[in-house]
VOVEX-818038 format. One record per residue (C-alpha): y negated, x negated, z negated; residue number from 1. Coordinates in steps of 0.5 Angstrom, whole numbers. Example, Ala and Ser with C-alpha at 12.3 -4.5 7.8 and 13.67 -1.06 7.14 Angstrom:
BEGIN
+-------+-------+-------+-----+
|     y |     x |     z |   k |
+-------+-------+-------+-----+
|     9 |   -25 |   -16 |   1 |
|     2 |   -27 |   -14 |   2 |
+-------+-------+-------+-----+
//
This chain:
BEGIN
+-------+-------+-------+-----+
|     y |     x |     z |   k |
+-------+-------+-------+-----+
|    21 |    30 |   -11 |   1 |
|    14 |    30 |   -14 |   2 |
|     9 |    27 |    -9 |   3 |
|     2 |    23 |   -10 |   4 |
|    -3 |    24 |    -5 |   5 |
|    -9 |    19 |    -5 |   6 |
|   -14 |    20 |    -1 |   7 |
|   -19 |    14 |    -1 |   8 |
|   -21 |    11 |     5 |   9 |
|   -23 |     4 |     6 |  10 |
|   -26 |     1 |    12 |  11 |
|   -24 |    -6 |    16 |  12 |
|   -30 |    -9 |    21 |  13 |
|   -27 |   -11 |    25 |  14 |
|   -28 |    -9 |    34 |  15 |
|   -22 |    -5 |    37 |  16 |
|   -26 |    -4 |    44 |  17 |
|   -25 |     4 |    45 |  18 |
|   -17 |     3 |    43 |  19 |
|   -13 |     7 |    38 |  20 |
|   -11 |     1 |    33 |  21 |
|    -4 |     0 |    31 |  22 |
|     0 |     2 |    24 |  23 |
|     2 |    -6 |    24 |  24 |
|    -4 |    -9 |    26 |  25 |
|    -6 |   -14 |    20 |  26 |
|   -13 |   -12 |    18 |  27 |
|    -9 |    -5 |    17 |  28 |
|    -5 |    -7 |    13 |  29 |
|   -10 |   -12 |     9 |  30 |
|   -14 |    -6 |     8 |  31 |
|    -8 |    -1 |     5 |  32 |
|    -7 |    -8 |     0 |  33 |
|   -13 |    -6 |    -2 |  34 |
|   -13 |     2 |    -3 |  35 |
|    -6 |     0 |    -6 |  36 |
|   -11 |    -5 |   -11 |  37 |
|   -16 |     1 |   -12 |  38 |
|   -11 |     6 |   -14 |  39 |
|    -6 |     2 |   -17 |  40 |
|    -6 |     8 |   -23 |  41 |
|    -5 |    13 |   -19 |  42 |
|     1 |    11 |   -16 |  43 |
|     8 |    14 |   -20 |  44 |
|    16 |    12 |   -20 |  45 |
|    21 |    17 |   -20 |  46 |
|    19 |    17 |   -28 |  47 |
|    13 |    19 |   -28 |  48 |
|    11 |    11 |   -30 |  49 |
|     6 |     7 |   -26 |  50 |
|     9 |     1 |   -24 |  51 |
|     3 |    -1 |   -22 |  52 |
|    -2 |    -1 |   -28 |  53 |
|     0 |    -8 |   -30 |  54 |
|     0 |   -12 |   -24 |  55 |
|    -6 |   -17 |   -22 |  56 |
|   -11 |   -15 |   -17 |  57 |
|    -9 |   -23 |   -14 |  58 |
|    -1 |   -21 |   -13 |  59 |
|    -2 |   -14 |    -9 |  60 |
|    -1 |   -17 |    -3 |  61 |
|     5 |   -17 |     3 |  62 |
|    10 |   -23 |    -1 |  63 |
|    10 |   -18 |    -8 |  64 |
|     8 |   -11 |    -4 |  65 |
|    12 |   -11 |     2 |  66 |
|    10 |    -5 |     8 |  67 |
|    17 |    -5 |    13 |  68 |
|    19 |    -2 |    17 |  69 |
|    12 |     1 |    20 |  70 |
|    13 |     7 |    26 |  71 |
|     8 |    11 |    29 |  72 |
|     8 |    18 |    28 |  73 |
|     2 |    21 |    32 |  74 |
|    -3 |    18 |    37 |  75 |
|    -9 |    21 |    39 |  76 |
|   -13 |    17 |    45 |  77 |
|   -19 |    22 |    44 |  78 |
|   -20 |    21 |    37 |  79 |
|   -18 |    14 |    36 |  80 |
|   -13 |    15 |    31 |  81 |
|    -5 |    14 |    30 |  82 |
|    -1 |    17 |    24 |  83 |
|     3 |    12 |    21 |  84 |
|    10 |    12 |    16 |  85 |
|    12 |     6 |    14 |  86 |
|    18 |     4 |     7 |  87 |
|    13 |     1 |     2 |  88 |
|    18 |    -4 |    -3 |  89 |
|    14 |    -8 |    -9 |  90 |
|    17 |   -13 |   -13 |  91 |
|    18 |   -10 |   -21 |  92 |
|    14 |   -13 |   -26 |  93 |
|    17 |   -16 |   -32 |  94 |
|    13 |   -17 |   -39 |  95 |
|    15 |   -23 |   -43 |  96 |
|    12 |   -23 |   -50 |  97 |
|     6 |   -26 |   -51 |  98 |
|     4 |   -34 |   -47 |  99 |
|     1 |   -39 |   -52 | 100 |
|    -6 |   -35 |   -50 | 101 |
|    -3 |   -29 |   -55 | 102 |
|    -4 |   -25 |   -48 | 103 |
|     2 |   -21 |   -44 | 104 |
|     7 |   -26 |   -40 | 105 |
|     8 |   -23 |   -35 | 106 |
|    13 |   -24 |   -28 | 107 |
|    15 |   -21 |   -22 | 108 |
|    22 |   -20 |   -20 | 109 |
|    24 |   -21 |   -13 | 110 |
|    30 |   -18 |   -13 | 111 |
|    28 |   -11 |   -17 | 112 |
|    24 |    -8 |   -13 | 113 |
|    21 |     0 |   -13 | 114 |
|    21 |     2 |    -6 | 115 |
|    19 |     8 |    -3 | 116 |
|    16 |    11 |     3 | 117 |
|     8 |    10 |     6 | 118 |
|     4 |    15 |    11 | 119 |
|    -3 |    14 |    13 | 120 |
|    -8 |    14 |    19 | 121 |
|   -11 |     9 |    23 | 122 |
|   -17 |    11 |    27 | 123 |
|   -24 |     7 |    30 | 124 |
|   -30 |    10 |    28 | 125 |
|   -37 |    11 |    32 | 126 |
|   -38 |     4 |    31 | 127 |
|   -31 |     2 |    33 | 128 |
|   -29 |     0 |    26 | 129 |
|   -22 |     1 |    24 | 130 |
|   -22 |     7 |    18 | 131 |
|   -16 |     7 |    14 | 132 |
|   -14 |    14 |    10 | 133 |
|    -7 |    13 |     6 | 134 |
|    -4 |    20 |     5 | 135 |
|     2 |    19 |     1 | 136 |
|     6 |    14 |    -2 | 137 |
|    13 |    18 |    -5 | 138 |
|    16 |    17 |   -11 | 139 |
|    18 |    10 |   -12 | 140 |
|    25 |     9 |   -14 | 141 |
|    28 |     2 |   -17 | 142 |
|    33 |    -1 |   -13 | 143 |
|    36 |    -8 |   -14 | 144 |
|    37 |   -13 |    -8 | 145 |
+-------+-------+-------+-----+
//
């Protein structure tokens, strides 16, 4: 299976006083809603096809983008960091034609989804900000609920 490698970092202010953050911690997840929306063109199905390409920045978030079943895979106290996997499940985008503007209808359906699974690092820097580093999100594969 193909694998797509995303290697952009993104930073979180946030304190965390000298601890490892934590793979569920919300601003974590916050800021890997964002790397999602940033490199929303590079993320594939099992096609080939970017399910991602059309999606409004606004709908990238965890009631159409759910990030599940969150485990920690590694934890270094002396670097500050912890490796992280998680499943990764987004509501599929359905195009409708043209609204009464003449641009693409679009919705999204709750009940198809592409899933797949997410790994990525959470480590404090020298100013105990949180960065977050998204490693790898598999091949996503369409599953009806």
């Amino acid at each position: 299976m193909k694998k797509i490698s995303i290697l952009i970092a993104s930073v979180s202010l946030i304190s965390c006083q000298n601890n490892v953050p934590k793979c569920d911690d919300a601003d974590v997840l916050k800021t890997i809603y964002a790397i999602i929306n940033e490199n929303k063109d590079k993320i594939e199905n099992t096609y080939g096809q970017h399910p991602l390409g059309l999606y409004p920045e606004e709908k990238i978030n965890a009631e159409n983008i759910e990030i599940t079943e969150i485990m920690t895979s590694n934890k270094d106290s002396e670097l500050k960091s912890c490796g992280c996997e998680a499943k990764i499940s987004i509501a599929n985008l359905q195009h409708n034609g043209l609204d009464s503007n003449g641009e693409l209808a679009i919705e999204l359906d709750q009940k198809a989804r592409n899933e797949g699974m997410i790994q990525y690092t959470a480590q404090n820097n020298s100013e105990d900000n949180i960065i977050v580093k998204v490693e790898n999100i598999t091949p996503l594969e369409l599953k009806m609920k």
